[in-house]
C-alpha positions in Angstrom: 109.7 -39.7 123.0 107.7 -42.0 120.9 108.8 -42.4 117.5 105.5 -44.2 116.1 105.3 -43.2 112.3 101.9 -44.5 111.5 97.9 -43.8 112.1 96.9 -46.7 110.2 95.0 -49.6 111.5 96.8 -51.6 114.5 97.2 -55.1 113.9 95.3 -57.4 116.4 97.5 -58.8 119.2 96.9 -61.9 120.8 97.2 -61.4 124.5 98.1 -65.3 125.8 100.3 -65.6 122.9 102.4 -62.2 123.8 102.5 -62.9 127.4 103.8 -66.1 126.7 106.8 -65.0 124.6 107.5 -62.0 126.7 108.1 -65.2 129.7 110.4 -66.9 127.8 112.5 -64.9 125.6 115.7 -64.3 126.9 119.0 -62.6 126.1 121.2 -65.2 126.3 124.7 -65.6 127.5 125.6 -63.0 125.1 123.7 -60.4 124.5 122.9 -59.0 120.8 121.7 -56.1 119.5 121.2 -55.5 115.9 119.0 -52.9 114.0 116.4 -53.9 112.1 114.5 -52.3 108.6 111.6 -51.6 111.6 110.6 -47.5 111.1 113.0 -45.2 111.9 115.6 -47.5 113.3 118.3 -47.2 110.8 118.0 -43.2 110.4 118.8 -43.8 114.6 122.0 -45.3 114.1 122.9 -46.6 117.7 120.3 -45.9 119.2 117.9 -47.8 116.8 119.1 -51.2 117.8 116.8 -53.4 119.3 117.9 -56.5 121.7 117.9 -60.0 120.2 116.1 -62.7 122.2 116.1 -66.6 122.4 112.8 -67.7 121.5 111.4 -71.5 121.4 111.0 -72.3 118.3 107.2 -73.9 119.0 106.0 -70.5 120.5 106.6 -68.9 116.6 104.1 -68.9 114.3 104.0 -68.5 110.4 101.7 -65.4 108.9 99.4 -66.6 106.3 100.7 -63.1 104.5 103.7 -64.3 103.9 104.5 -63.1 100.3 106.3 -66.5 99.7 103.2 -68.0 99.5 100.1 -65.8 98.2 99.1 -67.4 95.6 98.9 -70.4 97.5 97.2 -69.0 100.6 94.4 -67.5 98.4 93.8 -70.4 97.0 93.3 -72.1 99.9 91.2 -69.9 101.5 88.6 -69.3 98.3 88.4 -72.8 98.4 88.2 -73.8 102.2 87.6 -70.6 104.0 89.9 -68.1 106.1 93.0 -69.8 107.7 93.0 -69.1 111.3 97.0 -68.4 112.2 96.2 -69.6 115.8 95.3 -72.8 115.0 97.8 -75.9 114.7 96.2 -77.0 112.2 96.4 -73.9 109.8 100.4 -73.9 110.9 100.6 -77.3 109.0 99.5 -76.0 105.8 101.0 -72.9 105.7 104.9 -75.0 106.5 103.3 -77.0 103.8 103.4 -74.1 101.6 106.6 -73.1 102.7 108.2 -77.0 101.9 106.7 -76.8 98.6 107.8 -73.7 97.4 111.3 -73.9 97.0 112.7 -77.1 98.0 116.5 -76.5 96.6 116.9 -72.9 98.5 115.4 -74.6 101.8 117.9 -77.5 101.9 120.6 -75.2 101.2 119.2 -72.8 104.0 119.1 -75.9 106.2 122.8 -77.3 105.3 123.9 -73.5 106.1 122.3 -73.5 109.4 123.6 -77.2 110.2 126.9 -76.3 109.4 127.6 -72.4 111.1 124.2 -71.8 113.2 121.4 -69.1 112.6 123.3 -66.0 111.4 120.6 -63.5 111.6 117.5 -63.1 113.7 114.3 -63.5 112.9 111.5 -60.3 113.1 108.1 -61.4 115.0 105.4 -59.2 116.4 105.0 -59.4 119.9 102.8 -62.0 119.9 105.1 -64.6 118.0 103.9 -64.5 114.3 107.3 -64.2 112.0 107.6 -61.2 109.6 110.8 -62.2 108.7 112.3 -65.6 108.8 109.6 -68.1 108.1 112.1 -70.4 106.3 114.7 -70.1 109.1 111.8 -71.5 111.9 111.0 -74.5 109.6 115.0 -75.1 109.2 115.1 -74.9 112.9 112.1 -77.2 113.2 113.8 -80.0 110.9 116.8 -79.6 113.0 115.5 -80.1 116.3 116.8 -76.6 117.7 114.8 -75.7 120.3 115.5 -71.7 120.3 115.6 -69.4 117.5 117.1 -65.6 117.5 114.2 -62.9 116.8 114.2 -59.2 117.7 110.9 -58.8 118.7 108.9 -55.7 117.9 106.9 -53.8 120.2 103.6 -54.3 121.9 101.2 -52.6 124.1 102.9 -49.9 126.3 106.1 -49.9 124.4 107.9 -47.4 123.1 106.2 -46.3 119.5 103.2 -49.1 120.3 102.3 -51.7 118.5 103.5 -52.3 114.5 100.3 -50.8 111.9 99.4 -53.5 109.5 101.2 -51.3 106.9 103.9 -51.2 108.7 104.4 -55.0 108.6 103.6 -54.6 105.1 107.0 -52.1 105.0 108.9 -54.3 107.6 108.0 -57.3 104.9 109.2 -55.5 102.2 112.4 -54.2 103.0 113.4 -57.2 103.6 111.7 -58.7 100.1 114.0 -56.5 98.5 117.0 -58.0 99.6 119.3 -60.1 97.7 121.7 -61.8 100.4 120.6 -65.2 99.6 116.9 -65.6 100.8 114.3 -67.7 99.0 113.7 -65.0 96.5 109.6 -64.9 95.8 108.5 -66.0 92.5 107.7 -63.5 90.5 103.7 -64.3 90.4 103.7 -64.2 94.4 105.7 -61.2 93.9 103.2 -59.6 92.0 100.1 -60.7 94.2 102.2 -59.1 97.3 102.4 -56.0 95.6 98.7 -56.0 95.1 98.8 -56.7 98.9 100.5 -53.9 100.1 98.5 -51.9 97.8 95.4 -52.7 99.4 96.6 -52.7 102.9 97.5 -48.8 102.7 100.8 -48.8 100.7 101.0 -47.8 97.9 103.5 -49.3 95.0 105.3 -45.9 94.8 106.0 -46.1 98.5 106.9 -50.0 97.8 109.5 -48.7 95.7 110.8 -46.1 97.2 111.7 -48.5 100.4 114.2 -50.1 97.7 117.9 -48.8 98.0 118.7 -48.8 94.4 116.0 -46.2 93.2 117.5 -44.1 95.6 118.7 -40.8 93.8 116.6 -41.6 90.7 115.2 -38.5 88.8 111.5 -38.7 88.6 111.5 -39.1 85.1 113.8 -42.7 86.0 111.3 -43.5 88.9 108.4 -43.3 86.6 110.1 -45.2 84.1 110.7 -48.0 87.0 106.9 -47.5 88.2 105.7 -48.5 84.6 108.2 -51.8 84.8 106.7 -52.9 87.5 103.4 -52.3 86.2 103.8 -53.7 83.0 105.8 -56.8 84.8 103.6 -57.3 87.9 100.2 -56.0 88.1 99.4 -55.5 84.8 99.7 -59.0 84.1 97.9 -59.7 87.4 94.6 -57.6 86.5 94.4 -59.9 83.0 95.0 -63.0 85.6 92.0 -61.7 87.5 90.0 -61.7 84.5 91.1 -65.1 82.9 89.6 -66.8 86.7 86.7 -64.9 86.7 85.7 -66.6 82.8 86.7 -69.8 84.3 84.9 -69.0 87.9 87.5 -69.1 89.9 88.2 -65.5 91.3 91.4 -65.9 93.2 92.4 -69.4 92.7 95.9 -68.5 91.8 97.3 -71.6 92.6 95.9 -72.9 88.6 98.2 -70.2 87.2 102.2 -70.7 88.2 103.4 -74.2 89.2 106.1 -72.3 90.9 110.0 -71.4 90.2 110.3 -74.1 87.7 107.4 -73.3 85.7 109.7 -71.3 83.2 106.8 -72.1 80.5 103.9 -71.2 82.4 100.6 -69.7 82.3 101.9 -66.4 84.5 104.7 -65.8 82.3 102.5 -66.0 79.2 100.3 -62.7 80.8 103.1 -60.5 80.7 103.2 -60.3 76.6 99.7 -60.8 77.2 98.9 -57.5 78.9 101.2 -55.6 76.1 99.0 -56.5 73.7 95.8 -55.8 75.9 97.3 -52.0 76.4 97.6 -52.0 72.3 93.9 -52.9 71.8 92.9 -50.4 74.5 94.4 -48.1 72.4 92.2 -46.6 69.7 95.4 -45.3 67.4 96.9 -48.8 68.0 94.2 -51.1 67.6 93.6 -49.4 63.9 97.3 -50.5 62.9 96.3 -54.0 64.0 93.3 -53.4 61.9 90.9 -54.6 65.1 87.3 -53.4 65.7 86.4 -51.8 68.9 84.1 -55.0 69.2 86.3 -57.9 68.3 88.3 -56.9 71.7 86.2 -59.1 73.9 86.8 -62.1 71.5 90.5 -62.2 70.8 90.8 -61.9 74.7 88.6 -64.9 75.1 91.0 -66.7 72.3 93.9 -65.5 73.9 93.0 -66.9 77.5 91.8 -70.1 75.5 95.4 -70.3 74.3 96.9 -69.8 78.1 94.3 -72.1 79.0 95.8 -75.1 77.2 99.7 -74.0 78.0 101.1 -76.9 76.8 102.5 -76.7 73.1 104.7 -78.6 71.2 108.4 -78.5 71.5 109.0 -75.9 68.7 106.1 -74.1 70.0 106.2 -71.8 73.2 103.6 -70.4 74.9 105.1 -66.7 75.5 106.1 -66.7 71.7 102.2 -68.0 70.7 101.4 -65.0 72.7 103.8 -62.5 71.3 103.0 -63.5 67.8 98.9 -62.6 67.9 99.5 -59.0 66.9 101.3 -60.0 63.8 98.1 -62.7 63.5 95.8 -59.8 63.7 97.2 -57.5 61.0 96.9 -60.7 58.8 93.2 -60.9 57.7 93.9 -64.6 56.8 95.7 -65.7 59.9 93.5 -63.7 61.9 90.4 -65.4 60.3 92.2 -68.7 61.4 92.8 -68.0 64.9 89.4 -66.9 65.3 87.9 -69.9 64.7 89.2 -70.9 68.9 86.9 -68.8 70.0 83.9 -70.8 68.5 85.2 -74.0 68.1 86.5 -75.5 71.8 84.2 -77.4 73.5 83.8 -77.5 77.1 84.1 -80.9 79.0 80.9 -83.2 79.4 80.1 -83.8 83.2 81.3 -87.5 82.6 84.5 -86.8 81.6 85.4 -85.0 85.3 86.1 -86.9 88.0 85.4 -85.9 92.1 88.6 -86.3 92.9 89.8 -83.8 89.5 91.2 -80.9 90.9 91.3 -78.0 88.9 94.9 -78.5 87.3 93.9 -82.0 85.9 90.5 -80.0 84.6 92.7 -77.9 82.7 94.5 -80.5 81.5 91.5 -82.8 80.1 90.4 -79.6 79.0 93.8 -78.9 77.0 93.9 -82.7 75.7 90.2 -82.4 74.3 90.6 -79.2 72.5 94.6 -79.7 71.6 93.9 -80.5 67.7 92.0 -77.5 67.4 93.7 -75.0 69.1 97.8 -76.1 68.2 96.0 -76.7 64.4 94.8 -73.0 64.5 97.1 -71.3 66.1 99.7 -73.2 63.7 97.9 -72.5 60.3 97.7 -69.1 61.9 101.6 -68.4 62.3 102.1 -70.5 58.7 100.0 -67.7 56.9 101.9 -65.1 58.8 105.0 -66.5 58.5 104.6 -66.8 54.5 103.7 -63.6 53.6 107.0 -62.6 55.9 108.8 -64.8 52.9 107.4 -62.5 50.3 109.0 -59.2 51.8 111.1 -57.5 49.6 114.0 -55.1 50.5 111.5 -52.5 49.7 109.6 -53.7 52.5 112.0 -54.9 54.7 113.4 -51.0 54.4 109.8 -49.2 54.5 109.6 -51.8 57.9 112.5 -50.8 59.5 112.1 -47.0 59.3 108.6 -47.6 61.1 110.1 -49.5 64.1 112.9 -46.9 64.3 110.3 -44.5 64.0 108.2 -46.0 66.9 106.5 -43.8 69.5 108.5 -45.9 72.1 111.8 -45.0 70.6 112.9 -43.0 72.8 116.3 -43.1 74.6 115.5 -41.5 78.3 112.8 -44.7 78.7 115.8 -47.4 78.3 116.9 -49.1 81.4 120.4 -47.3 82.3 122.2 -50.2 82.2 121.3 -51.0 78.6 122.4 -47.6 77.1 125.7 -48.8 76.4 124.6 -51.8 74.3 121.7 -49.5 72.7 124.8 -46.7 71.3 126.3 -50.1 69.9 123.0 -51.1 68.0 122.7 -47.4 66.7 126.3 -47.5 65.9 125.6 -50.9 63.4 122.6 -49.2 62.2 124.9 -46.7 60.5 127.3 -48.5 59.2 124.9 -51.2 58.0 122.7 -48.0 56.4 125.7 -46.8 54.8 126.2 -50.3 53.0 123.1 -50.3 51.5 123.1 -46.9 50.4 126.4 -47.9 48.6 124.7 -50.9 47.4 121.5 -49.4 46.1 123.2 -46.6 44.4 125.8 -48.6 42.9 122.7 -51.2 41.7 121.0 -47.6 40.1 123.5 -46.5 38.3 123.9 -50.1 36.5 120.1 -49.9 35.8 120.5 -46.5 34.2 123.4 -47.7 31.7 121.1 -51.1 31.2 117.9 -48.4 30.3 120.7 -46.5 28.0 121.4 -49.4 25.7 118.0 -50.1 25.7 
């Protein structure tokens, strides 16, 4: 009985390729099985496993849609044109990608592999492309090991046919979600996978529902995770879009995240980004921050001018210059300040670019040309801001905190369930802390009243 679980779109196999690995995979002298996160295998039990095979490590080829590396493929290929996975040459770069991405966790993966062998197999598609254990091939490759363990999923004829593309999508996945000591993606490739998937017939629900620990979740405490990952991953992502297409350079992700390191960078910056771009889609919002329907379309431009230039001083972080525009906003001053970015940088004269600039140096002659204005600004900006927080008065500070606590978002069921312990803490301060000043206060009213008597 076949147990195929998908309609959607085959992916193409390459004939030679395929009939080349099914001739030289072999068993070996002793014979795995293992099951894999491959359809219904797991549900199976023992009759899900699937034999593991030595395979040559030359006949194994890297998929461009690798999650690892999205950002850096699409880069690549808006620039250069598609990348043909059967060519040599298009291996290179992609095991370029792979080097660059995470040196530390590959070396660590190789000493493991040097020391105790390849622990578990890799997943490939008949035809030898890896779904699953990219890293491990190019570990293999450095050491000189001619075979490789993959399970090796079926082709034409077999039982349950050929994999869907959205089933490689699940297969890739599964195994994404996994913390057992893989490379983990960065978070920005993370978020262009999702987008992926998405497009490719798989929805983010289903994405998230293939992840153990939202298993038993109430729908109320799915949704809650499905707007996390919105608000973490492709919210962000869809202002990303946006910022390239001002700049003209739709898809060139590779401008945006220098990688794991890049604590401070541009793709962390769109996450506070894209809160405040939900608030000024907002009508009821927007009015708070005292921002015209029309002015949207400039403090966007000013705000990707900002990300544009990343680099701030040392007392100065991007993500915090980011976070602190909607306090800019509802300070007419400050606001009037930052404003001036939006009409004051100027672009770079043809002289000043070299052939050989690629776009990250662009950015950066871009950043050094317009740095006194925008630091100046954005500095005067937070000054203003930051002195009219120096004239609050308890009154204030009071009238302020009853409007946080409230907030429209203050509401217990959307806390993460980890963090309800440490929220009944807060609340529990809040008391006694309210309780002190009430003390206070009417202690300091009825000296006022005796000072009005003698009066």
């Amino acid at each position: 009985m076949s147990n195929k679980i998908s309609t959607d779109t085959e992916r193409k196999i390459i004939d030679d390729f395929a009939k080349e690995i099914k001739t030289k995979a072999e068993k070996g002298t002793n014979p795995e099985k293992t099951v894999i996160e491959f359809r219904n295998d797991r549900q199976r039990g023992k009759a899900g496993e699937r034999d593991v095979y030595l395979v040559p490590v030359k006949l194994l080829r890297f998929r461009k849609d690798n999650g690892r590396i999205a950002s850096d493929v699409s880069s690549y290929e808006k620039l250069n044109g598609v990348l043909d996975e059967t060519k040599e040459t298009t291996q290179e770069i992609l095991r370029n990608f792979l080097k660059e991405k995470d040196e530390e966790n590959n070396l660590k993966l190789k000493k493991s592999v040097e020391h105790s062998g390849q622990n578990e197999p890799a997943i490939i598609t008949c035809d030898g492309f890896l779904i699953n254990g990219n890293r491990r091939k190019m570990t293999m490759e450095e050491l000189k090991r001619e075979t490789m363990k993959v399970v090796i999923l079926p082709g034409k004829g077999d039982e349950g046919g050929p994999p869907t593309i959205k089933e490689i999508e699940q297969i890739e996945n599964r195994y994404q979600l996994q913390s057992d000591g893989k490379s983990e993606y960065t978070n920005f490739d993370r978020a262009i996978s999702i987008q992926r998937k998405i497009r490719n017939g798989m929805s983010l629900k289903d994405q998230l529902q293939d992840d153990p620990t939202h298993v038993g979740l109430t729908e109320k405490e799915f949704n809650i995770v499905m707007k996390k990952y919105q608000d973490e991953f492709l919210g962000p992502l869809e202002c990303i879009d946006r910022y390239l297409d001002t700049l003209d350079r739709d898809s060139l992700y590779d401008t945006i995240s220098e990688g794991r390191a890049d604590r401070e960078g541009r793709w962390y910056s769109f996450i506070p980004y894209y809160q405040l771009y939900k608030q000024l889609q907002d009508e009821k919002t927007r009015i708070k921050l005292e921002v015209e329907e029309d002015e949207i379309g400039d403090i966007e431009d000013v705000a990707f001018k900002i990300i544009r230039k990343k680099d701030f001083p040392d007392n100065m972080k991007l993500m915090q210059v980011i976070r602190t525009i909607p306090r800019i906003l509802k300070n007419s001053g400050a606001k009037k300040e930052l404003m001036k970015i939006q009409t004051n940088t100027i672009d770079l004269d043809k002289s000043e670019v070299n052939d050989s600039d690629d776009l990250k140096i662009i950015d950066k002659k871009w950043g050094k040309k317009n740095e006194k204005l925008i630091i100046g600004r954005v500095k005067e900006a937070i000054r203003r801001v930051d002195h009219e927080k120096d004239l609050d008065t308890p009154l204030t500070l009071l009238a302020d905190a009853l409007k946080k606590l409230n907030h429209e978002n203050m509401i217990s069921a959307n806390l993460d369930i980890h963090k309800v312990d440490e929220a009944y803490k807060k609340t529990k301060e809040i008391q006694e802390r309210a309780h002190e000043l009430e003390k206070e206060f009417w202690e300091h009213k009825q000296a006022a009243k005796k000072l009005l008597k003698k009066k």
